[in-house]
N, C-alpha and C positions, 0 to 999 in steps of 0.2 A: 526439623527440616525447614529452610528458606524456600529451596527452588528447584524446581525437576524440568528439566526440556529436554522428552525425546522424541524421537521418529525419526533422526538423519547419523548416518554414520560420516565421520570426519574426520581424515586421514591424517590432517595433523590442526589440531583446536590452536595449536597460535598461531595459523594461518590465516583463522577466520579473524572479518572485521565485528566487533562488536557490534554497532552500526548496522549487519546485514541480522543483526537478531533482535536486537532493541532498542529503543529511541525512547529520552526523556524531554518533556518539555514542558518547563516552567515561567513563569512571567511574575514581573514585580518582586515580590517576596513570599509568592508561593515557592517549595519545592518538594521534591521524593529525595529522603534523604536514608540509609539503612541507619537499625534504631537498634537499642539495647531497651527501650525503658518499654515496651511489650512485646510478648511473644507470643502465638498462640499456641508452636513447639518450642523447643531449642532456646534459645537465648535471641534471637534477633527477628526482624521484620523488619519492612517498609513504610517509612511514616510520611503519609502525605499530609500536605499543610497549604492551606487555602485560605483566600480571604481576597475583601476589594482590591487588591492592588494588580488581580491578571491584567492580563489584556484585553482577556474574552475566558466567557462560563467555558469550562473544559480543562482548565489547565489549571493545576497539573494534571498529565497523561504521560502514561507509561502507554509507548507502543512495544507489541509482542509480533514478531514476524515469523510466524510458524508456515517454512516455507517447505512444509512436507503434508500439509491439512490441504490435498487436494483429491482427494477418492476418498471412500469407503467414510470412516467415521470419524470425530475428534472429539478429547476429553479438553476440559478445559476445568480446574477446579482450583478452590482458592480460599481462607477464611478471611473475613473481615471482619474489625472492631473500629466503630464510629462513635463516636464523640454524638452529644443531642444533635448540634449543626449539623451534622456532617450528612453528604450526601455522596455515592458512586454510581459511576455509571460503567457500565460494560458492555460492550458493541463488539459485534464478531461481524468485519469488513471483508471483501474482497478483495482492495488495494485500500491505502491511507487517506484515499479522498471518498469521505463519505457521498459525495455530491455528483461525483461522475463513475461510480461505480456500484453495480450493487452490494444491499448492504443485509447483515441479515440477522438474527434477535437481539435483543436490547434488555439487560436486564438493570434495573434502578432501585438501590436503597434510598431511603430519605425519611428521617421523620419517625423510622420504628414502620415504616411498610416497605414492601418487598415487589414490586410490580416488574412483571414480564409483558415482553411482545407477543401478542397471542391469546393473552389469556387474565392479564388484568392484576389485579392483587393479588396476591398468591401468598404471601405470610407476613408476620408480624413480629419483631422480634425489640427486643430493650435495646438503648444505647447503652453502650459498653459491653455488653456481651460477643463472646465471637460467635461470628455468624460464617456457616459452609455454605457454600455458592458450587454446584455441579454443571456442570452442562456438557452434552451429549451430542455436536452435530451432526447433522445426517447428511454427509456429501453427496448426495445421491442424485441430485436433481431432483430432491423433491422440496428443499427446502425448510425441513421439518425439523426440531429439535427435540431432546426430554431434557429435564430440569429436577434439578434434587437439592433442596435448603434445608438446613434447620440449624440451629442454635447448639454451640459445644456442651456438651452431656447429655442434650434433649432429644425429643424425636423428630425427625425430617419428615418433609413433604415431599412426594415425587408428582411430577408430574408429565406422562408421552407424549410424542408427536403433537407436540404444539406447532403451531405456524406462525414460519416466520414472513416477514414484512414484505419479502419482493423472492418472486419465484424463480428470477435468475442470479440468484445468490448459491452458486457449485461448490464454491472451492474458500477456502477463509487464509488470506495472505498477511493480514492482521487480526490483531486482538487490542481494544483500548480500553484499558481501566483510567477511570478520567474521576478528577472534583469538578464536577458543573455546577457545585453551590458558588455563593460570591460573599458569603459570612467569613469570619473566622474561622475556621474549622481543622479537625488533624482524624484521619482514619488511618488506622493500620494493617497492612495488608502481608499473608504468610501461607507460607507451605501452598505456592501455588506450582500449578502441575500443568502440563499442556503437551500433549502426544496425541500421538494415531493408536487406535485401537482398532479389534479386530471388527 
């Protein structure tokens, strides 16, 4: 499996703009380009590729506009495979400007550590291995998330109701898997999933 997006039914999908579901954005000779040469299912993934020539740390970034993550709960889950350089980042926004809206957990590979908003390091994992990434939001007003990692074949970590960053953070209108490194670098990213749950 590459990709799952639900929570919204839609009366006719070639009506929709792609645009109103996800936005790529590359600078210099960064890009996200879909890949054959790793998979963590299937035959394909997403190959991001990084290095000094962005604009600015961030990009490339994949926005996700999961515009049904406004009540009750949201999944958001995803493997990764990073290179030694490589670094991700994963922020779950309320609009696309981090800066004039609230924003709410933040989780970051880099380096072989695993560090969440709330709660600090949280695992450890090798470069090159695929790594699962869960996340739980709790639309509720309260702010809160759970989080579930571990390494393909191995055992995960879970971890509930961590806190996240700003307490008027309701409703999640994005999602940004970003390279904030500024080396060379390429991560791979599959079987990501993002719905409403009960």
């Amino acid at each position: 499996m590459f990709l799952a997006f639900h929570g919204e039914v839609v009366p006719d999908a070639s009506a929709v703009d792609p645009a109103e579901v996800y936005s790529i954005s590359a600078t210099g000779k960064t890009s996200i380009v879909v890949s054959d040469e790793k998979a963590s299912t299937g035959r394909h993934s997403l190959k991001f590729t990084d290095g000094p020539t962005a604009a600015r740390p961030g990009q490339p970034h994949l926005y996700i506009k999961p515009r049904f993550l406004k009540q009750g709960r949201g999944l958001f889950s995803c493997d990764l495979q990073l290179d030694k350089a490589a670094s991700v980042g994963i922020q779950f926004r309320t609009q696309a400007s981090a800066a004039n809206f609230p924003v709410g957990p933040s989780i970051r590979l880099q380096g072989g550590r695993v560090i969440a908003t709330g709660k600090g390091e949280v695992f450890r994992y090798e470069p090159g291995r695929w790594v699962t990434v869960k996340v739980i939001l709790r639309l509720d007003g309260s702010a809160r998330y759970d989080l579930e990692i571990g390494t393909k074949g191995g055992k995960a970590v879970a971890f509930k109701n961590l806190v996240g960053p700003d307490d008027a953070f309701k409703e999640c209108g994005v999602i940004v898997v970003m390279s904030p490194g500024t080396e060379e670098s390429v991560f791979h990213l599959d079987n990501l999933v993002v719905e409403a749950v009960e």
